[in-house]
C-alpha positions in Angstrom: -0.7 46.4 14.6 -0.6 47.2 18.4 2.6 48.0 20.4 3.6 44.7 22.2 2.7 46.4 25.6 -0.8 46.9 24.5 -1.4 43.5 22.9 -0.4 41.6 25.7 -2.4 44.4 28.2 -5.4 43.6 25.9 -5.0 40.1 25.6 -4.9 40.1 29.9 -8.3 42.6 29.8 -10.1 40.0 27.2 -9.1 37.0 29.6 -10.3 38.3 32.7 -13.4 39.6 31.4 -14.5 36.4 29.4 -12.9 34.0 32.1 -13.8 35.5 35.5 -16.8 33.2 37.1 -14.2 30.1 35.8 -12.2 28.4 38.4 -8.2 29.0 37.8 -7.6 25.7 36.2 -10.7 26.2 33.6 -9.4 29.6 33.3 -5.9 28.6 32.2 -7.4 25.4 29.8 -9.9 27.9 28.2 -7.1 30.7 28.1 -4.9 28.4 25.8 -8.0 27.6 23.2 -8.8 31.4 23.7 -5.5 32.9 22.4 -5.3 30.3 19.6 -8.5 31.9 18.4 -7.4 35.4 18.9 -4.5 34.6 17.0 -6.0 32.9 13.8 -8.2 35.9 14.0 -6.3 39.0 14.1 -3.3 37.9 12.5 -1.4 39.1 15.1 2.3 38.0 15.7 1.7 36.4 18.8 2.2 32.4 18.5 0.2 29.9 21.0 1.8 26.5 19.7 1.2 23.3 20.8 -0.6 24.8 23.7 1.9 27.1 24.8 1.8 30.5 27.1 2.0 33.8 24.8 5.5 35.0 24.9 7.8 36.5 23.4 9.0 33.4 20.9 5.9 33.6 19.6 6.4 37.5 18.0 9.2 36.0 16.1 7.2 33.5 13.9 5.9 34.9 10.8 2.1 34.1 10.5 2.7 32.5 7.8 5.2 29.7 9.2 3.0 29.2 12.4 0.4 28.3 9.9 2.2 25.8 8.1 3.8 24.4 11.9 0.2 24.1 13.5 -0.9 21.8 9.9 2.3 19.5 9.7 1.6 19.1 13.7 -2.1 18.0 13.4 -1.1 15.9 10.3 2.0 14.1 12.1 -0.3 13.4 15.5 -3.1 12.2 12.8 -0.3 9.7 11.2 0.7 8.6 14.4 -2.6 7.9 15.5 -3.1 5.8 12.4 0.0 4.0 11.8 1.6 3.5 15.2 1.0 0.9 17.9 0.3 2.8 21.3 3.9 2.3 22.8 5.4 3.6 19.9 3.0 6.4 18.9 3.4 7.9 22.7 7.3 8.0 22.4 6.5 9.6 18.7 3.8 11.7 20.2 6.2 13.3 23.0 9.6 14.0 20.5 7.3 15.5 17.8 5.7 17.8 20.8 8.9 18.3 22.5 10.8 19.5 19.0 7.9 21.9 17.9 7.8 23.8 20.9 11.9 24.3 20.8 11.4 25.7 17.6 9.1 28.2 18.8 12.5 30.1 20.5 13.1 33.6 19.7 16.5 32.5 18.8 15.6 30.4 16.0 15.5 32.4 12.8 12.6 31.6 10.0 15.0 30.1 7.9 16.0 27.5 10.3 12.7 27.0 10.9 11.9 26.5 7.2 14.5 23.8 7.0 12.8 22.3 10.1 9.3 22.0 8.5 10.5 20.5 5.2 12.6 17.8 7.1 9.3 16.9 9.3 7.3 17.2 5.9 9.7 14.4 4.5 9.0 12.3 7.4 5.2 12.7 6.6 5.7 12.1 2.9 7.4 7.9 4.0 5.4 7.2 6.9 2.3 8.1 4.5 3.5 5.3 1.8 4.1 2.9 4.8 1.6 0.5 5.8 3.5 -0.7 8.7 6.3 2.1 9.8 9.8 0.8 9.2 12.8 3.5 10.5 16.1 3.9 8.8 19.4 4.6 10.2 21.0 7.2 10.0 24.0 7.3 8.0 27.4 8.7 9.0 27.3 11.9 6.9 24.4 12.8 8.9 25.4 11.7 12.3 28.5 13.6 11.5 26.2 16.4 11.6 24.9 16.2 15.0 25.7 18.5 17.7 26.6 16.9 20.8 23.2 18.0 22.1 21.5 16.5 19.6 23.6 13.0 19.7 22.4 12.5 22.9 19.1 13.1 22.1 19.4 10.3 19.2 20.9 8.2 21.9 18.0 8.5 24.4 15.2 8.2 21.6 17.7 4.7 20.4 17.3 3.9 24.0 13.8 4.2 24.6 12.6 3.1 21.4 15.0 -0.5 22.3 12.8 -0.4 25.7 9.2 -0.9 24.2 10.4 -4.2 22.6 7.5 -6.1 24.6 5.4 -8.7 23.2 2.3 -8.2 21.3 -0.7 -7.7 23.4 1.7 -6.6 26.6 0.7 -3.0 26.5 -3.3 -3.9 26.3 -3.1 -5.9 29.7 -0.9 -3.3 31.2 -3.4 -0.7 30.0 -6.7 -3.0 31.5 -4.6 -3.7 34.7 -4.3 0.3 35.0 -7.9 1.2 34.6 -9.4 -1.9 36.6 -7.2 -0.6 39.5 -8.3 3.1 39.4 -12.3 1.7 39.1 -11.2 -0.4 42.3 -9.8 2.4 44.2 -7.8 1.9 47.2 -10.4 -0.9 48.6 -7.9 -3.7 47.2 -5.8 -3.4 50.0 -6.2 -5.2 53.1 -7.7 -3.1 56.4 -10.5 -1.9 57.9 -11.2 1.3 55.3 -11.2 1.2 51.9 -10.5 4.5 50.1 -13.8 7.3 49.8 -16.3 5.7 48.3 -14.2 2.7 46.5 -15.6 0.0 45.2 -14.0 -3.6 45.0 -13.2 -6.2 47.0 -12.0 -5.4 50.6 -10.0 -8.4 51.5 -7.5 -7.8 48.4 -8.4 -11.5 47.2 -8.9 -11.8 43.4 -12.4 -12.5 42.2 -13.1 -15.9 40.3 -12.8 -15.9 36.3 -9.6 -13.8 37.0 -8.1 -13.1 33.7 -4.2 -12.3 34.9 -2.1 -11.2 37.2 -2.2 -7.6 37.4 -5.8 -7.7 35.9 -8.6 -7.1 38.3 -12.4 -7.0 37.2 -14.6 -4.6 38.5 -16.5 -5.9 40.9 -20.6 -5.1 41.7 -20.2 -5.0 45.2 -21.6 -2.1 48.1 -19.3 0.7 48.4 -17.8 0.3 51.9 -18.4 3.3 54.2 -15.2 3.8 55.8 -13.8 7.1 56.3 -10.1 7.5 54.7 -9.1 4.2 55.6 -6.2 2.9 57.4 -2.7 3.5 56.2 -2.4 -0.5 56.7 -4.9 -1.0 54.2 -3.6 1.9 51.5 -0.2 0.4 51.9 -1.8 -3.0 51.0 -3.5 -1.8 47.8 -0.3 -0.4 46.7 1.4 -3.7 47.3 -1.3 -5.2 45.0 -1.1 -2.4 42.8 3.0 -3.3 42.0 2.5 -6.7 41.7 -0.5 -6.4 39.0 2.3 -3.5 37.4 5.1 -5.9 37.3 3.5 -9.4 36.5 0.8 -8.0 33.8 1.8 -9.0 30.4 2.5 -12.7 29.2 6.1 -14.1 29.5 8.7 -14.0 27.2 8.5 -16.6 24.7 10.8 -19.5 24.5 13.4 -20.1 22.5 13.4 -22.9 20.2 16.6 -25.0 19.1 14.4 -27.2 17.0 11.4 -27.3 15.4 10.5 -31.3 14.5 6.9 -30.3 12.6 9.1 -29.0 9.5 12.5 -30.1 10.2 14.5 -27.4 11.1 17.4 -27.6 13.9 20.2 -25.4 15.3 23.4 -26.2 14.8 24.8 -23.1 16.8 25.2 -20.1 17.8 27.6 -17.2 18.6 26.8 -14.1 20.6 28.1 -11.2 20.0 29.3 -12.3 17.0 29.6 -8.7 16.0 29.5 -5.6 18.5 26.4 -4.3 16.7 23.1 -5.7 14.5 24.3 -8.1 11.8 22.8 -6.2 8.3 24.6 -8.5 5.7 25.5 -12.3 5.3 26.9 -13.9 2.2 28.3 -17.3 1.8 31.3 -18.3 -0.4 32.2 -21.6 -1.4 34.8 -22.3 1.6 33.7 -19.5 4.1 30.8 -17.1 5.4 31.1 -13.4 5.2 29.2 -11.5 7.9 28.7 -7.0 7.9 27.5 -5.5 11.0 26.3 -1.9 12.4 29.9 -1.8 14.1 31.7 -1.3 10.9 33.3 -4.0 10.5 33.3 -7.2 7.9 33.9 -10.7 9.6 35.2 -13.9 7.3 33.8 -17.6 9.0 34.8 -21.0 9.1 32.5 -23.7 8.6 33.8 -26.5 11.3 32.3 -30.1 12.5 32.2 -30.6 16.2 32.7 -33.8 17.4 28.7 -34.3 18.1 28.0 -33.8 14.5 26.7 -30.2 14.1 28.5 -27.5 12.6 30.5 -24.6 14.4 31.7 -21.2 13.2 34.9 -19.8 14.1 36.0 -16.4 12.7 39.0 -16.1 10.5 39.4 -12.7 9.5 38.1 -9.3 10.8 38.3 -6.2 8.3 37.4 -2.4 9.0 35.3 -0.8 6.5 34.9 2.5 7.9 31.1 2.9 8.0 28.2 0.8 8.3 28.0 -2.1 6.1 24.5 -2.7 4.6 24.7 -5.3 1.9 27.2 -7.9 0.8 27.6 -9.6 -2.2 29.9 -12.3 -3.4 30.6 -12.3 -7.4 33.4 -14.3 -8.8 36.8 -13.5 -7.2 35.1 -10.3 -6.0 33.3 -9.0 -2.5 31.3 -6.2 -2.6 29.8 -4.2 0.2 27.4 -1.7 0.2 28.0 1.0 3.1 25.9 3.8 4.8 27.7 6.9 3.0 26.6 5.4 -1.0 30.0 4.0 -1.7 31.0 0.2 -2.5 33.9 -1.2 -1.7 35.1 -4.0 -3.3 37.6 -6.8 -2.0 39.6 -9.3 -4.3 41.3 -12.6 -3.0 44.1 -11.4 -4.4 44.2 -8.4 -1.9 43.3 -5.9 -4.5 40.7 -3.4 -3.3 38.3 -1.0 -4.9 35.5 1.8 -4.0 33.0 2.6 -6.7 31.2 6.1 -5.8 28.4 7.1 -7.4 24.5 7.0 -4.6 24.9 9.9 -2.6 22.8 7.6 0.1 23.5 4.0 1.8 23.4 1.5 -0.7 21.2 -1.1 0.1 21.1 -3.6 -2.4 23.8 -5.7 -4.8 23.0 -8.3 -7.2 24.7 -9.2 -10.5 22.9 -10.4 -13.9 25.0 -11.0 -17.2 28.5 -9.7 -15.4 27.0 -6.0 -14.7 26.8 -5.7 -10.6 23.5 -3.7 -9.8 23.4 -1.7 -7.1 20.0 0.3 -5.0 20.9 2.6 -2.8 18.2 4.9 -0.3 18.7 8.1 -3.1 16.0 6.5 -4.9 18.2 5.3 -7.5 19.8 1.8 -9.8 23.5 1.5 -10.8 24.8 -0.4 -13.3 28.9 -1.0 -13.1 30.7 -2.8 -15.3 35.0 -3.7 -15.0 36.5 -1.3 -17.4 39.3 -3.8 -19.2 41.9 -1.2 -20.1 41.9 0.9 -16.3 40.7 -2.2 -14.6 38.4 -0.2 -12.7 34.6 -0.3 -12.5 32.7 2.4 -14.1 29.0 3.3 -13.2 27.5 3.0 -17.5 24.1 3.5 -16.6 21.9 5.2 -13.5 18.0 4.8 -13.6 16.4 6.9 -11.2 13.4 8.5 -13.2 10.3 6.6 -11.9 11.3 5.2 -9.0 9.7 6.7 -5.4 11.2 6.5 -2.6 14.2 4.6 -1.2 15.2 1.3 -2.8 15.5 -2.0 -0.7 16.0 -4.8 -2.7 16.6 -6.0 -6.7 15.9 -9.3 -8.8 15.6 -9.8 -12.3 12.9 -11.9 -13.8 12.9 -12.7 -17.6 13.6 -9.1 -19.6 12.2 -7.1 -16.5 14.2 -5.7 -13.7 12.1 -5.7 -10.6 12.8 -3.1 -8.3 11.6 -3.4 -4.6 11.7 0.0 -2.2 9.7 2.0 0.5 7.0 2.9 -2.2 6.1 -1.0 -3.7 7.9 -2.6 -6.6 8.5 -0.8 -9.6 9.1 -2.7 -12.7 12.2 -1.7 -15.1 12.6 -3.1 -19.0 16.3 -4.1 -19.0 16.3 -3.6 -23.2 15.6 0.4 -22.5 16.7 1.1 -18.9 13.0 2.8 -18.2 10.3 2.5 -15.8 7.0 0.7 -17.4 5.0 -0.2 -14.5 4.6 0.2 -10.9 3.1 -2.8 -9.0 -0.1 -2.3 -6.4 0.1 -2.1 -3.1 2.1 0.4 -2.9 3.7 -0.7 0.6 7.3 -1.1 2.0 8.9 -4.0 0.5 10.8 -6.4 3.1 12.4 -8.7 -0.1 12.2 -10.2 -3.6 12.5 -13.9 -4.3 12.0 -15.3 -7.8 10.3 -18.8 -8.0 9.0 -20.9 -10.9 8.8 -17.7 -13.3 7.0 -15.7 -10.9 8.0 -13.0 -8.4 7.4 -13.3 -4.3 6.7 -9.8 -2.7 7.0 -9.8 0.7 6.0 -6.4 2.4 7.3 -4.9 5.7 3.5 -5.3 7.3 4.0 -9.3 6.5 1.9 -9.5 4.0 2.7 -11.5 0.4 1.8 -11.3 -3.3 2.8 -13.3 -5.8 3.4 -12.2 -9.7 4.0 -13.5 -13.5 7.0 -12.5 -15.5 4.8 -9.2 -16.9 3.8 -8.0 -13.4 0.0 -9.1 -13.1 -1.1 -10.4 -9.7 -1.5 -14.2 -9.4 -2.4 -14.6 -5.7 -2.2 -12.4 -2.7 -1.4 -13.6 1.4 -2.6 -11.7 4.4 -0.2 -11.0 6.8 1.8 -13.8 8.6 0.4 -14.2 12.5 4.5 -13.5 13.8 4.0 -9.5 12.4 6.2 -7.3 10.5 9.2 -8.9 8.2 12.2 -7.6 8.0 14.2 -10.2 5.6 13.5 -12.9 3.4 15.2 -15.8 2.0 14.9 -18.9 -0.5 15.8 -22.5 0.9 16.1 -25.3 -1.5 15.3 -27.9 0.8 11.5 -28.3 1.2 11.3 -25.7 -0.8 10.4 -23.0 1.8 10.3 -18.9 1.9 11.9 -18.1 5.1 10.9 -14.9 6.5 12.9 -12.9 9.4 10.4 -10.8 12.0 10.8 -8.1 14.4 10.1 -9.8 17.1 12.7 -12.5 16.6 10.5 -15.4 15.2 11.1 -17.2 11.6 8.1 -18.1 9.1 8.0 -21.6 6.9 6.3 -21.1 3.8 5.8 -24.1 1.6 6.3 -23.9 -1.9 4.3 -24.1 -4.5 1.3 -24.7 -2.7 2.4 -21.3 -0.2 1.6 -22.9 3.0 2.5 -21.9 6.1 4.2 -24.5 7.3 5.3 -23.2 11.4 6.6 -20.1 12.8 8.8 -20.1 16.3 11.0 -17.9 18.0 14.4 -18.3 17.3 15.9 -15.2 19.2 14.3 -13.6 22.3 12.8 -10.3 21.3 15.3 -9.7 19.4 15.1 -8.6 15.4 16.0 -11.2 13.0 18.0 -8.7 10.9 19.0 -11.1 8.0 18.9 -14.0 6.5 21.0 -16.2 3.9 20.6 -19.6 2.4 23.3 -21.8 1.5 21.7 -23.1 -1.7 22.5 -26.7 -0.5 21.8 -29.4 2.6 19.2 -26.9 3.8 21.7 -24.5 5.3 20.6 -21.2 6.9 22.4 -18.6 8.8 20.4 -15.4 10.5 22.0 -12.9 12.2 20.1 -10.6 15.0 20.3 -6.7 16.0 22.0 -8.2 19.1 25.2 -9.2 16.5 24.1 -12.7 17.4 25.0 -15.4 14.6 23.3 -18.7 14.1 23.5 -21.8 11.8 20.2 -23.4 10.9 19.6 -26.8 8.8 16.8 -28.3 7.4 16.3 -32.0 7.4 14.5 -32.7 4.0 13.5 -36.3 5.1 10.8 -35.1 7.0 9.0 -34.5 3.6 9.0 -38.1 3.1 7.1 -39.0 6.5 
């Protein structure tokens, strides 16, 4: 191995001499792709990553590791490319780029690098499983971790990742808009020149057939023969150019209060119900129970105005201490399922509990034969059961061989446990406690809802399958025209699958003939974050990521028209 002075003197020799008829900006493109090659060549020490100048953070990466880097970069840019729409995949694109090279500093050691590569490998292990990628939050043990340096880089990535929530198609037109106003040049504008050799119309009037604002068609027209143009007439092609940049796109949908073709109606709504997304709803027999993102567990009252529709009015507001992500009403109990893998549990009598056990948010609760079940992100079930002599729950059984990846919802259907997660649906045997099967696709699952002794599947891409009691496909649904799902939910009236998107629209599905019945936009882009039916009257309450809340009915005499 050479002394560092003469590597980098030979490395400056080789350049020269290979690189000399090139221009300077050849020579420094060429020079990157040059030293990459010298350095999966010799061996040498010196690290070129992500495109970067040799230096001196480069000697301190072991061949070895920069190996392994350069192959979890090309695999995470390849993921992107594959699973990402083009807003998000160019945020993704520029955090993965931007972390990389910081890890390339000579003050990093290898170790902190190692524990850097297995955390991005995790994050190519779920995104791999995913057919539509679905995030998780963080929970507070991990937050807790954060330096302040790195909190606000979660903040900014929140921030800009809340900015791209545009509608469908919005980034396409922007994109055409873009490219149809470089083709036209500056000639848009109005004036006597028109850019160097531009072509497009001179007047700055749109052409007939236009598709949009902001979209401009390339025109077959002469290319004018002015010299640079006027400054008038630049300044008027940029006016035209920030009006196509601010109008391209389609306007925000609507919100609907009612939707006559399947009987649904608001009753109302409450902003900012909550100071952060509502994850959880439940309702009791005299009151709704809300969770939120801001900690906090909200108790509602069901009131009649005087025009007839019902209002909500909160009651009681009850810290929890972390984020709540599932609620559960059983008997005299209220369980809640929090970001740090602990349940608490709240009695009307005012006695409280916490049941510890998933070392990750628990995600899930449901109860079958008085055992509450519980799925938590570790990739693991809990079964807890009241012990009568401490009067205490105790965790009697865990099952966590078999199941992959993070677990998002549970149901039980006949002497099977059906078990719903980032990786498809695994099926349990209740009589043994063990994995038997594991359902195809193997895709993120958005919800479980049992029906007529079969199971609903509803994945995170939209998409629906529907299976018997022993876990053999009976009919499969492409995915729903309003996009990803993010919750589910049974109504008895109709009866009807109601299914929450990202963009803030609901889905009607018909049952049994599984017919979609309408889809609107009941928030304005805005996740529907949950869903709960009241089991009677055609009640439904959603709440948003905005900590919005609204009350929803179905009028079941339109079934009759």
């Amino acid at each position: 191995m050479r002394a560092r002075g003469d590597l980098k003197s030979s490395w400056t020799g080789c350049t020269r001499l290979l690189l000399g008829p090139y221009s300077g900006w050849a020579q420094k493109r060429m020079g990157k792709m040059l030293c990459c090659f010298w350095q999966s060549r010799l061996g040498s020490r010196v690290a070129i990553f992500l495109h970067s100048e040799p230096r001196a953070a480069g000697l301190a990466m072991s061949a070895k590791l920069i190996g392994e880097s350069m192959t979890l970069y090309r695999s995470i840019m390849r993921l992107h490319r594959l699973k990402l729409d083009p807003q998000m995949r160019s945020l993704g694109d520029t955090y993965a780029r931007k972390e990389f090279r910081l890890h390339t500093k000579p003050q990093v050691t290898d170790s902190q690098r190692q524990m850097f590569l297995r955390e991005w490998k995790s994050y190519v292990d779920m995104i791999s499983l995913q057919e539509t990628v679905v995030g998780q939050e963080l929970s507070a043990e991990q937050k807790a971790k954060l330096n302040d340096q790195q909190k606000v880089q979660l903040d900014n990535l929140e921030q800009s990742a809340k900015s791209l929530g545009c509608q469908p198609g919005w980034f396409k037109q922007a994109a055409m808009a873009r490219n149809s106003r470089r083709r036209g040049g500056n000639s848009q504008g109005r004036g006597k020149g028109a850019g160097r050799g531009g072509r497009g119309q001179q007047d700055g009037r749109q052409p007939q057939g236009h598709p949009g604002p902001g979209v401009v068609r390339r025109q077959k027209e002469k290319p004018s023969r002015g010299g640079r143009g006027s400054g008038r007439g630049n300044k008027g092609g940029a006016r035209r150019r920030n009006a196509g940049r601010t109008n391209a796109g389609p306007l925000p949908a609507s919100v609907q209060t009612e939707v006559r073709e399947d009987g649904m109606f608001r009753h109302s709504e409450v902003e900012k119900a909550h100071g952060d997304a509502v994850m959880s709803i439940v309702m009791a027999a005299d009151c709704i129970y809300t969770a939120s993102r801001d900690k906090t567990l909200k108790r509602w009252k069901v009131n009649r105005a005087t025009s007839g529709k019902y209002e909500l009015s909160v009651e009681l507001e009850v810290p929890l201490g972390d984020v709540c992500w599932c609620l559960i009403s059983a008997g005299d109990w209220l369980f809640c399922g929090l970001g740090d893998g602990s349940i608490k549990g709240f009695m009307k009598s005012g006695t409280e509990t916490v049941l510890k056990g998933h070392t990750k948010r628990v995600a899930c609760l449901m109860t079958h034969q008085h055992v509450l079940l519980s799925g938590a992100s570790d990739g693991s079930v809990r079964c807890w059961q009241m012990n009568g002599h401490t009067q205490t729950f105790e965790c009697t059984n865990a099952i966590d061989e078999g199941i992959s990846g993070a677990v998002t919802s549970l149901s039980v259907l006949g002497e099977g446990l059906w078990v719903g997660g980032t990786s498809g649906v695994a099926l349990v045997e209740l009589a043994t406690l063990k994995v038997v099967k594991h359902l195809e696709p193997r895709r993120f699952v958005s919800g479980l809802l049992q029906f007529d002794g079969h199971m609903i599947v509803v994945y995170a891409d939209g998409s629906m399958c529907i299976f018997d009691g022993l876990g053999a496909m009976k009919h499969k649904q492409p995915a729903l025209p309003a996009g990803p799902v993010l919750c589910i939910a049974g109504l008895e009236s109709g009866p009807r699958v109601l299914c929450g998107h990202a963009k803030g629209q609901i889905s009607s599905i018909s049952l049994p003939d599984f017919v979609l019945k309408k889809y609107w936009h009941a928030l304005e882009r805005c996740k529907v974050q949950t869903l709960c039916c009241a089991g009677h009257d055609g009640i439904y309450v959603l709440g948003a990521e905005n900590g919005t809340l609204q009350l929803w009915q179905r009028d079941g005499s339109v079934d009759a028209l």
